[in-house]
Backbone as CSV, one residue per row, in Angstrom:
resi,resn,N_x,N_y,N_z,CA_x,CA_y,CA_z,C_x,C_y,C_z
1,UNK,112.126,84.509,247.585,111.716,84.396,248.965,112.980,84.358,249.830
2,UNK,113.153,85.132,251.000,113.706,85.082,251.864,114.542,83.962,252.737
3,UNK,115.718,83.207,252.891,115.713,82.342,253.643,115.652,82.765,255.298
4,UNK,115.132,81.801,256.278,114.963,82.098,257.449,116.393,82.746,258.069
5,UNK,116.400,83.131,259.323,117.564,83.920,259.545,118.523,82.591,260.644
6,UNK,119.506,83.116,260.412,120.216,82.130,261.652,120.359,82.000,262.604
7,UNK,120.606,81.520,263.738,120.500,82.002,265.286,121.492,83.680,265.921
8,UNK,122.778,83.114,265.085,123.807,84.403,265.216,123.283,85.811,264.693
9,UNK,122.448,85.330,263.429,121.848,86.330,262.573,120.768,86.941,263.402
10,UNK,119.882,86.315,264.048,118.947,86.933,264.589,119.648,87.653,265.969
11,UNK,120.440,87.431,266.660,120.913,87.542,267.778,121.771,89.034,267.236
12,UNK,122.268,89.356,265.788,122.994,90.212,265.500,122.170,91.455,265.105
13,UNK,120.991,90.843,264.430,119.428,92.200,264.263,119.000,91.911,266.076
14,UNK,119.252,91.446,266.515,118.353,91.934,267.918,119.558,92.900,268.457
15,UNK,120.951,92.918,268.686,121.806,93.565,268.940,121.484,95.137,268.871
16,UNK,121.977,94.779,267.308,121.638,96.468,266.264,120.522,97.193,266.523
17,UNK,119.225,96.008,266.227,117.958,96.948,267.080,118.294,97.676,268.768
18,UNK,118.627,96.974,269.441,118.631,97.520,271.141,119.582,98.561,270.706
19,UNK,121.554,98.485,270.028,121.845,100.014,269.997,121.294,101.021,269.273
20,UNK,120.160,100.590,268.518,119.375,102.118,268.004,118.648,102.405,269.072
21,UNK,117.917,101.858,269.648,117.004,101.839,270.753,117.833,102.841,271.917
22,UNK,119.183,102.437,271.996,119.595,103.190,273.710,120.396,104.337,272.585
23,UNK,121.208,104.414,271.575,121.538,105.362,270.979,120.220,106.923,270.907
24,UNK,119.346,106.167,270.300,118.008,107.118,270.613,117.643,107.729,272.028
25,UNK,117.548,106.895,272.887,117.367,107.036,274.676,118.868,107.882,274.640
26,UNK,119.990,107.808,274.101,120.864,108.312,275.088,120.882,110.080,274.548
27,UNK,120.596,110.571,273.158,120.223,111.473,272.266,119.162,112.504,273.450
28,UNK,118.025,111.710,273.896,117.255,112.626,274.213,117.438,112.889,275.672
29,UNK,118.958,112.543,276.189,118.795,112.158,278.056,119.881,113.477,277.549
30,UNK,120.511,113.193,276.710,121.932,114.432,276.291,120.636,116.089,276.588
31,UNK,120.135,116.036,275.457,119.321,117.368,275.047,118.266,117.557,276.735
32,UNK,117.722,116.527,277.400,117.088,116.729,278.776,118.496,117.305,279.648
33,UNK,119.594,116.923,279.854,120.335,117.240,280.655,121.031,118.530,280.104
34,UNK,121.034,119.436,278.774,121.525,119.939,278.438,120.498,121.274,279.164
35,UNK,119.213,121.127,278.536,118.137,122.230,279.391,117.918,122.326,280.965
36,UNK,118.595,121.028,281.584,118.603,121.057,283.167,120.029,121.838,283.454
37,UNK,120.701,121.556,282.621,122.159,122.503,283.093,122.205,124.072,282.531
38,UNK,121.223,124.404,281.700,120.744,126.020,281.610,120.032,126.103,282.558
39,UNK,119.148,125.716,282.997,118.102,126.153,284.113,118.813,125.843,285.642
40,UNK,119.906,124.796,285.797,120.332,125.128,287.343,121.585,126.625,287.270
41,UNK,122.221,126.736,285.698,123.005,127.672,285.679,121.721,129.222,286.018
42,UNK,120.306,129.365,285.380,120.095,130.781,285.837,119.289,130.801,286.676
43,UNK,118.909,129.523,287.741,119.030,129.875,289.142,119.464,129.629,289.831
44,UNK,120.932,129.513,289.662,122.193,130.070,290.019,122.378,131.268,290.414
45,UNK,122.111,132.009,289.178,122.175,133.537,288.861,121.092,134.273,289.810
46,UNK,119.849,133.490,289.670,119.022,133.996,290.504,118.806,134.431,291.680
47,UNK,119.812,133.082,292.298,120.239,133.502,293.904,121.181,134.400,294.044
48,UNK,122.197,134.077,293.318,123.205,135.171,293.343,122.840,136.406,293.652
49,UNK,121.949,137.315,292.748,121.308,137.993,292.575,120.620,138.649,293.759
50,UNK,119.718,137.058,294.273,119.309,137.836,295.618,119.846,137.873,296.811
51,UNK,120.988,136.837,296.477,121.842,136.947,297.874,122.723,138.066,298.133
52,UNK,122.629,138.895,296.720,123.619,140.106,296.949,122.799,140.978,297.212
53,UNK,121.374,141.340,297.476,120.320,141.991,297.911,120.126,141.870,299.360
54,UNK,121.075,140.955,299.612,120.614,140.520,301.421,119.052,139.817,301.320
55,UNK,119.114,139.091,300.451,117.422,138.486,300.753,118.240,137.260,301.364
56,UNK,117.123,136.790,302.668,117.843,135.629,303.277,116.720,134.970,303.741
57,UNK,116.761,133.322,303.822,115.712,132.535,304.268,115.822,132.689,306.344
58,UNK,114.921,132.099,306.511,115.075,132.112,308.391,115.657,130.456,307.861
59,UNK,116.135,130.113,309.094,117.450,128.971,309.386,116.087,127.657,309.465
60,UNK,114.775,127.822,310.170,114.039,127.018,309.496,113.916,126.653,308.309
61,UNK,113.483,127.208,306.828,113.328,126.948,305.964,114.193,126.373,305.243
62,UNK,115.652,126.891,305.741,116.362,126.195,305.148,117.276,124.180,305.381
63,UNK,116.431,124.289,307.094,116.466,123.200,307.277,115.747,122.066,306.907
64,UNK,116.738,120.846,306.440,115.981,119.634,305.576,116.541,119.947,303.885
65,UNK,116.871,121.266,303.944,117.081,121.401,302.038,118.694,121.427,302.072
66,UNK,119.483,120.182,301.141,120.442,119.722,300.908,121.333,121.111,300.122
67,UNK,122.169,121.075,300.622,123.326,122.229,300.121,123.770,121.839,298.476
68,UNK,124.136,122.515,298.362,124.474,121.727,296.470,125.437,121.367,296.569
69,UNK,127.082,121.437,297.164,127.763,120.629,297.406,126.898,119.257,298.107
70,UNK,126.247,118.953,298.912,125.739,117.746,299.553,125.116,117.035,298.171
71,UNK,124.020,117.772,297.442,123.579,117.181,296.438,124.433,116.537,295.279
72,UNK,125.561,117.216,295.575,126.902,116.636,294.318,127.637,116.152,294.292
73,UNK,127.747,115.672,295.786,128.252,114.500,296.494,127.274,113.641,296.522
74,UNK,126.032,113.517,297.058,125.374,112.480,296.839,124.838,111.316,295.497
75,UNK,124.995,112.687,294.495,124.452,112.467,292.971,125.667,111.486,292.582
76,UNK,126.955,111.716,293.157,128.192,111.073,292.242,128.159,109.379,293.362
77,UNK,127.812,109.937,293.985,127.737,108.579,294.951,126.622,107.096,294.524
78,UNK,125.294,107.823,293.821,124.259,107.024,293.136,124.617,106.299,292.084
79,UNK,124.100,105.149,291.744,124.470,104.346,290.661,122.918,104.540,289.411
80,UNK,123.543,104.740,288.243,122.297,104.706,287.572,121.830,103.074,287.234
81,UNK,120.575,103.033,287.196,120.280,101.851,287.044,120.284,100.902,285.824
82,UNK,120.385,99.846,285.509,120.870,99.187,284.226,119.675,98.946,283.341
């Protein structure tokens, strides 16, 4: 039979459990951000594409929608939460 665990002991399996726990969380935020950085790279391409077509929005539509420099300044400015 098992003896009970110790306070340090339990405090050291609760540890180990939480870094499998965020090791796992951090695995699948890698592979989510990996498919968000293919998909802003090909519509990227996309605009490119049509901006070399002369396709152009009217100055309405494009007002209110954040420039991607603005968005990449703002993004580095946010704190992720704990």
């Amino acid at each position: 039979m098992s003896e009970s665990l110790t306070e340090q002991q339990m405090h050291l399996k609760n540890a180990m459990h939480q870094q499998r726990i965020y090791i796992s969380e951090v695995a699948k935020l890698e592979s989510i951000l990996e498919v968000r950085k293919e998909q802003v790279s090909k519509l990227g391409g996309i605009i490119e594409y049509l901006t070399t077509l002369k396709v152009e929005l009217p100055q309405e539509e494009l007002d209110g929608i954040p420039s991607v420099e603005e968005m990449l300044q703002s993004s580095t400015e946010e704190t992720i939460p704990q």
